[in-house]
N, C-alpha and C positions, 0 to 999 in steps of 0.2 A: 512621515511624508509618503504620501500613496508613491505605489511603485520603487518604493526604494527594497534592494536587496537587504535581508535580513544578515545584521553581521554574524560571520558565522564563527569560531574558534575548535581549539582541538579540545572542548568539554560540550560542541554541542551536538546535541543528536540529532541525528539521522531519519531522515521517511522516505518514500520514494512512491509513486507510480510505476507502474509497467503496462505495455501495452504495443500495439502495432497497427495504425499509426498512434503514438502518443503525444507528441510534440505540441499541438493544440492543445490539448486539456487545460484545462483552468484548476486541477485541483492545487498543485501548486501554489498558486496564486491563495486562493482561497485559505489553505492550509495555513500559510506563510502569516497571514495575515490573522487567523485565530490564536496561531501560536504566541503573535505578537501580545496583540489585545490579552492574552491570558500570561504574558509575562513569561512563557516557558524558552527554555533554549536550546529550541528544535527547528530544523529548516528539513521543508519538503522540497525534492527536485523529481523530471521526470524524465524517465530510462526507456529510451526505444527498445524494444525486446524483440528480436524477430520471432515469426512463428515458428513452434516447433523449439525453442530456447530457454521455455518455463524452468526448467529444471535446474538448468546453467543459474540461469537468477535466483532461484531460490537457495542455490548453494553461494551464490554471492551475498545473500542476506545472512545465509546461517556465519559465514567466513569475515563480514564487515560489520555483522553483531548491528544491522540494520536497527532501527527504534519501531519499524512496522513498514508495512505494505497496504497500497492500494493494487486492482488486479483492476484491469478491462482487459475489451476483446486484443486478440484473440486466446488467452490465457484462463479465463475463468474458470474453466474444466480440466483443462492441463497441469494447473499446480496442484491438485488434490492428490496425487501419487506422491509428492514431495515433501509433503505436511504431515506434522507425527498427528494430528489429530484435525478433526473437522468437526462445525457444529452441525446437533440431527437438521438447518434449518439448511445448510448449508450442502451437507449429503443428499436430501431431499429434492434439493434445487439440482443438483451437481453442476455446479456452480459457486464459486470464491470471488468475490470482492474486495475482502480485505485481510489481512492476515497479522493477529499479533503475538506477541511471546507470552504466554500463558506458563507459570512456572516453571521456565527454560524448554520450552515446547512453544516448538510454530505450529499456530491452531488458524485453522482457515473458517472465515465466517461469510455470509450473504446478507446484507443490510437492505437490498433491492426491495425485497417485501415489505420493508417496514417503511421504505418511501413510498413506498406505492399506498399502504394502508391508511398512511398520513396525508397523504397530496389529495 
């Protein structure tokens, strides 16, 4: 049923947004809704982060063993100090969009170019 909340239990995992303001964002939504369609049991929600607070969050991903991260403004450049690793595409950029666990390492990445190359 469009717009129904994903049920969620204590084996499902975790994603989140961040950002400031984030409350609008549709990633959520969208997420929620691939997760479904793909049968996984994972719910995105999204986390107002003030500025200046990246770090705070990132240690709330490492500590709730988050399933990943999306990043917007104003945070993009902010989490890269907080990340054991970053990609060249993404140090390049300096700039983080999204962030996943990569063999128990939070590795930050920039997927912006590759929308852009495709659109």
């Amino acid at each position: 049923m469009p717009g129904r909340a994903p049920s969620i239990t204590g084996s499902t995992r975790l994603a989140a947004v961040i950002g400031s303001p984030v409350r609008h964002s549709r990633s959520p939504s969208l997420a929620n809704a691939a997760f479904g369609a793909a049968g996984l049991d994972w719910a995105m929600v999204a986390f107002e982060v003030a500025e200046g607070r990246a770090g705070e969050a990132l240690l709330a991903v490492r500590a709730l063993d988050l399933g990943g991260l999306m990043v917007t403004m104003p945070h993009k450049a902010a989490v890269i100090p907080h990340l054991d690793e970053v990609t060249p595409t993404a140090a390049a950029l300096g700039a983080v969009n999204s962030i996943s666990w990569v063999e128990g390492a939070l590795v930050g990445h920039n997927t912006d170019g590759h929308g852009l190359v495709r659109s």
